[in-house]
C-alpha positions as CSV (number, residue, x, y, z in Angstrom):
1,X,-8.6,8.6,-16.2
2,X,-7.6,6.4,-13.3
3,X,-4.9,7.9,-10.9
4,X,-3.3,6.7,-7.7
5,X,-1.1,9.3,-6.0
6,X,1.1,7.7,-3.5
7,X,2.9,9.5,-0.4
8,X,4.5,8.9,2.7
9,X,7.5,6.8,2.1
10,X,10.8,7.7,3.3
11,X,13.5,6.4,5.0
12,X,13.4,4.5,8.2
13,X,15.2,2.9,10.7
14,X,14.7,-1.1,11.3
15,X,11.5,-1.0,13.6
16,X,10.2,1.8,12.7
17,X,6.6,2.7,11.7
18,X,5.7,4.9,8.7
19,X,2.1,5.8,6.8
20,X,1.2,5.2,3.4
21,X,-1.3,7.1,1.8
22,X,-3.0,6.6,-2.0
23,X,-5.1,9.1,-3.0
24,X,-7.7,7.6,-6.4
25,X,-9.6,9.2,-8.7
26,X,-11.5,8.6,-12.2
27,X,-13.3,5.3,-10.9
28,X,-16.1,4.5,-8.3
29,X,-13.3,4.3,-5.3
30,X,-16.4,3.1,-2.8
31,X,-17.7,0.2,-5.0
32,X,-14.0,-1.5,-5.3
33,X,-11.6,-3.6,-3.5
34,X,-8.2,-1.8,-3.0
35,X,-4.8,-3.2,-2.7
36,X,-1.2,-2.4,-2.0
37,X,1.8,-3.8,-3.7
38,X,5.4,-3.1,-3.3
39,X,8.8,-3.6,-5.7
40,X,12.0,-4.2,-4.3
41,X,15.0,-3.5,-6.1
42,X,15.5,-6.8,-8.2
43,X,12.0,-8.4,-7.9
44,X,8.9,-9.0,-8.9
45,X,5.3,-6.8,-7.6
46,X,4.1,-8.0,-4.8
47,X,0.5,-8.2,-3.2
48,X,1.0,-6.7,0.7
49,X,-2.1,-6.1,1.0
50,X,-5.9,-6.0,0.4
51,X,-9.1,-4.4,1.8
52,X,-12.9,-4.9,0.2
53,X,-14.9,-1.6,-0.8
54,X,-16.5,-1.6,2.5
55,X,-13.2,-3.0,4.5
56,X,-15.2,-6.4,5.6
57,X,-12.8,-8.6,4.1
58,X,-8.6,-8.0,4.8
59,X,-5.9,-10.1,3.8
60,X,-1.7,-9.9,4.0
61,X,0.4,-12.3,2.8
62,X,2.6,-14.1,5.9
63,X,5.7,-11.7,5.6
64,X,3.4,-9.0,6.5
65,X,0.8,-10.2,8.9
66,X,0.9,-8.9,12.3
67,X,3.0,-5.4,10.8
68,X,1.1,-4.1,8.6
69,X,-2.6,-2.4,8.2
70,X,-4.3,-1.7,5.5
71,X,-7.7,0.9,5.9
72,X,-10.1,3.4,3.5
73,X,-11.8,6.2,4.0
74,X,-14.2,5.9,1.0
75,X,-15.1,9.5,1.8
76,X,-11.2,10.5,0.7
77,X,-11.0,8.3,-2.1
78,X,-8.1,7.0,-0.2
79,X,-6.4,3.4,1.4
80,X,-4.0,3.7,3.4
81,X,-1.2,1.4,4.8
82,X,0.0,1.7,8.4
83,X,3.6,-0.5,8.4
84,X,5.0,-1.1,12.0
85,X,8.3,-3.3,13.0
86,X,9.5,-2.3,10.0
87,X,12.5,-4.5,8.4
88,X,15.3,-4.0,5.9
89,X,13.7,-6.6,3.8
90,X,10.9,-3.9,3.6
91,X,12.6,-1.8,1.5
92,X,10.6,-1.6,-1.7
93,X,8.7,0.9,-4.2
94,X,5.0,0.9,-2.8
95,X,1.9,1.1,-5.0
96,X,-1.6,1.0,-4.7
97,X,-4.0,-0.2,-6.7
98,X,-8.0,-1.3,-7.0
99,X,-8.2,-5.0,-8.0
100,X,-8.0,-6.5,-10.0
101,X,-5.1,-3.6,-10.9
102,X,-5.0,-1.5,-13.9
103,X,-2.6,0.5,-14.8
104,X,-0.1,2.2,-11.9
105,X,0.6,5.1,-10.6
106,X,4.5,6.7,-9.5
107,X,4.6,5.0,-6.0
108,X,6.3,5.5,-3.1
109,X,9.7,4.8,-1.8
110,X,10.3,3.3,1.5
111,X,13.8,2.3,2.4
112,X,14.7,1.0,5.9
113,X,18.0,1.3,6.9
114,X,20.0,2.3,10.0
């Protein structure tokens, strides 16, 4: 069945950098587009990111753009999220998921605090 394992949240002080990784399985990782999403306490998922099955096409949303980096390695089966200038208002759960998303996995915390 589909699986994303997510890993490489923690905790982090207010500019701060940290690495997400998503390792999938049980779908054609290479043929899909691949997204991250992330929940903070109180809200609503949302989209942070997004990356096409050959990583042509990347998009962030305004609160992101400029911090963060979405990339694959379609050899892994795995996207990854590189967050820089991290901000309190960071602070969320983290997913990944191929789009459009299915069903999720445990995510990852990321909390940035000082």
């Amino acid at each position: 069945q589909v699986q994303f394992v997510e890993s490489g949240g923690g905790l982090v002080q207010p500019g701060g950098s940290l690495r997400l990784s998503c390792a999938a399985s049980g779908f054609m990782f290479s043929s899909v587009s691949m997204t991250w999403y992330r929940q903070a306490p109180g809200k609503g998922r949302e989209l942070v990111a997004f990356i096409t099955s050959t990583g042509g096409s990347i998009n962030y949303p305004d609160s992101v753009k400029g911090r963060f980096t979405i990339s694959r390695d379609n050899a892994k089966n795995t996207v990854y999220l590189q967050m820089n200038s991290l901000k309190p208002e960071d602070t969320a759960v983290y997913y990944c998921n191929r789009w459009p998303p299915g069903a999720w996995g445990q995510g990852t915390l990321v909390t940035v605090s000082s």
